[in-house]
C-alpha positions in Angstrom: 82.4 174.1 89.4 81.4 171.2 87.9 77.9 168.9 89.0 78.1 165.8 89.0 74.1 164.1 88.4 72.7 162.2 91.5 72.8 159.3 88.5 76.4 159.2 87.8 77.3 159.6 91.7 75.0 156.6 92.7 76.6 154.7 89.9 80.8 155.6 91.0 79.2 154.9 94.7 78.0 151.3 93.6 81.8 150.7 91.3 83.4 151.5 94.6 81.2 149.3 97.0 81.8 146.6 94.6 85.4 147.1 94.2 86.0 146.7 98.1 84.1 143.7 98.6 86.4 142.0 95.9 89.7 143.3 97.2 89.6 140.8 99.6 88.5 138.2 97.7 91.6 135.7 96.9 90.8 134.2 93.6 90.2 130.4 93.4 93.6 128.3 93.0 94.1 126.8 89.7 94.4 123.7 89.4 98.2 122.2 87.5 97.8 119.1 85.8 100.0 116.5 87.3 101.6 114.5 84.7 100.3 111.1 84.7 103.5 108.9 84.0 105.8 111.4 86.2 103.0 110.7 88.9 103.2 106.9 88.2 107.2 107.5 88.1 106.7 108.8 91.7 104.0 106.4 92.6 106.6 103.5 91.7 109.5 105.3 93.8 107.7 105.1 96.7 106.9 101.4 96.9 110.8 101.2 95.8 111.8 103.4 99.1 109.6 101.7 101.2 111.2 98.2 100.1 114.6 99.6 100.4 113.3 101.0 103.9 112.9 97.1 105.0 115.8 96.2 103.1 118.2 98.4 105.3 116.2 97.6 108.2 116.6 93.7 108.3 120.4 93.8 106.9 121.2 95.0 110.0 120.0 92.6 112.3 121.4 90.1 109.5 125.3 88.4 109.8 127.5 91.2 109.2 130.2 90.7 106.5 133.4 91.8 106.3 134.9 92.5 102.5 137.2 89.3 102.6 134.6 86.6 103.7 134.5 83.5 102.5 131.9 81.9 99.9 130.0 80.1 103.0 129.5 82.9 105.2 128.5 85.5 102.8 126.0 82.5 101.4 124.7 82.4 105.1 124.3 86.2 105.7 122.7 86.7 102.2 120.3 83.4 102.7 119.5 85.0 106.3 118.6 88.7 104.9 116.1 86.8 102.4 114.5 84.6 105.2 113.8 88.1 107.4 112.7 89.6 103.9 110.6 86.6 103.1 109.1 86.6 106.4 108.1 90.6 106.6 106.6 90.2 103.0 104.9 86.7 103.3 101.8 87.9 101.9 103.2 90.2 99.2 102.1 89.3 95.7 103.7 90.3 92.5 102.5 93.6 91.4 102.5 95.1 95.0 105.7 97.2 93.7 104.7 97.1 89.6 101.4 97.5 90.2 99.3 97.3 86.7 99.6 101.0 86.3 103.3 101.1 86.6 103.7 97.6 84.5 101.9 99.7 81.8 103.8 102.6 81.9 107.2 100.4 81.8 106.2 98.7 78.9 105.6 101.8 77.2 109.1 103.2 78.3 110.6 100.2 76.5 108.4 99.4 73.8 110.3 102.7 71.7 113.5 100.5 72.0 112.5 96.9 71.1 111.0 98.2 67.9 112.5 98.5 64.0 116.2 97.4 63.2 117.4 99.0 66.6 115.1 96.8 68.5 115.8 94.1 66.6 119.5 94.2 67.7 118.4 95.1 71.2 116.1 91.2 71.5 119.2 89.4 70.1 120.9 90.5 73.3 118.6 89.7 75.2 117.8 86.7 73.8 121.7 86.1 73.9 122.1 86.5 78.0 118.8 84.6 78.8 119.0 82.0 81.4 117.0 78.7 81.3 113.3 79.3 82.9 113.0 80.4 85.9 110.1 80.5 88.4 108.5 83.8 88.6 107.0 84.4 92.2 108.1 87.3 94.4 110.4 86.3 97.5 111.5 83.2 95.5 115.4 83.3 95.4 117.0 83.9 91.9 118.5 80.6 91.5 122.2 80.8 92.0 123.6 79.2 88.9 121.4 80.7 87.0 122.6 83.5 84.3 122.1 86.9 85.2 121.5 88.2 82.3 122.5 92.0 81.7 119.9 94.4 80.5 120.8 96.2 77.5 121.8 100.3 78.3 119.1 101.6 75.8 116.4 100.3 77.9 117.7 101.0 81.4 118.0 104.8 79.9 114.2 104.5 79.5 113.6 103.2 82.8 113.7 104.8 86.6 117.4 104.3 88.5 117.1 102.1 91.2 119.2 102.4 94.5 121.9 99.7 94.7 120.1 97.7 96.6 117.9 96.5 93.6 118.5 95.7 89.8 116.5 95.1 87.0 116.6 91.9 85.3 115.1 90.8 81.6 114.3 86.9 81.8 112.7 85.4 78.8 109.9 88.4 78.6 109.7 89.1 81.8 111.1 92.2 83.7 112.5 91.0 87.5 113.1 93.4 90.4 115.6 91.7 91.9 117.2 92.1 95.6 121.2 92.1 94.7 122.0 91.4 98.3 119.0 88.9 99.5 119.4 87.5 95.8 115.9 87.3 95.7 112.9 88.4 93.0 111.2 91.5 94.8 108.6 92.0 91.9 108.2 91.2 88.4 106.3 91.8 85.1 105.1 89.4 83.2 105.5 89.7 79.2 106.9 92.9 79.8 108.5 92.5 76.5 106.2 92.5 73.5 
């Protein structure tokens, strides 16, 4: 039969002790890193959501349209959706929905296609489609006969869809948030375009 020495047996006693007060130990969590622009990507989402939340809410209580209206009553419903919109948000100020964060981050989204010989092609388009100045201040209405200048497909790729209740527009160098129903500049960045 084998002996074991009191030294080794106090030593396998101690391991053991040790081991059980561990095994119910839950290590620590570890900690993911959160990518910054998919966080600012979500950030910008949610300002978007909760516009198209008050959107939905105030075209209700607006004129309702049927598909063959005429010119004056769609006019009327679409100037009374912007009045509600303009009186919920009558102290929003731009950068409420592009905050400087997500102004940054949209620049840098873009910038890749507004550079070299593709870039290049993609400003003469731009420059192309541009409308005469227009005012930049949120809840002012796009004016009516102004262009409405298409943004070129390489650069919406880059940016984050929109529901159909809001476009982006490119004026001059400045990126609009525009409200296609209410006809009316949610946000904007200025000099988006470098």
């Amino acid at each position: 039969m084998t002996r074991w020495s009191p030294s080794i047996v106090g030593v396998a006693v101690v391991c053991c002790a040790m081991w059980s007060a561990n095994a119910g130990a839950i290590a620590p969590p570890v900690q993911q890193k959160v990518n910054p622009d998919a966080q600012l990507q979500q950030d910008f989402k949610k300002h978007v959501d909760d516009y198209v939340q008050l959107h939905k809410r105030l075209e209700k209580q607006a004129p309702p349209l049927k598909k063959k209206e005429d010119q004056a009553k769609i006019a009327a419903s679409q100037e009374a959706l912007a009045k509600s919109i303009r009186a919920e948000r009558a102290t929003t100020k731009q950068g409420e929905i592009f905050t400087p964060e997500i102004a940054k981050l949209f620049r840098r989204l873009m910038y890749p296609e507004l550079n070299g010989t593709e870039g290049a092609a993609t400003k003469k388009v731009l420059k192309e489609d541009a409308p005469a100045a227009i005012p930049l201040k949120v809840n002012v209405e796009y004016p009516e006969k102004a262009a409405l200048p298409t943004v070129p497909p390489n650069l919406l790729l880059n940016l984050p869809q929109l529901p159909e209740e809001l476009e982006y527009r490119i004026v001059g160098k400045n990126l609009i948030l525009r409200d296609v129903h209410a006809n009316i500049i949610v946000d904007f960045i200025p000099q988006a375009i470098q």
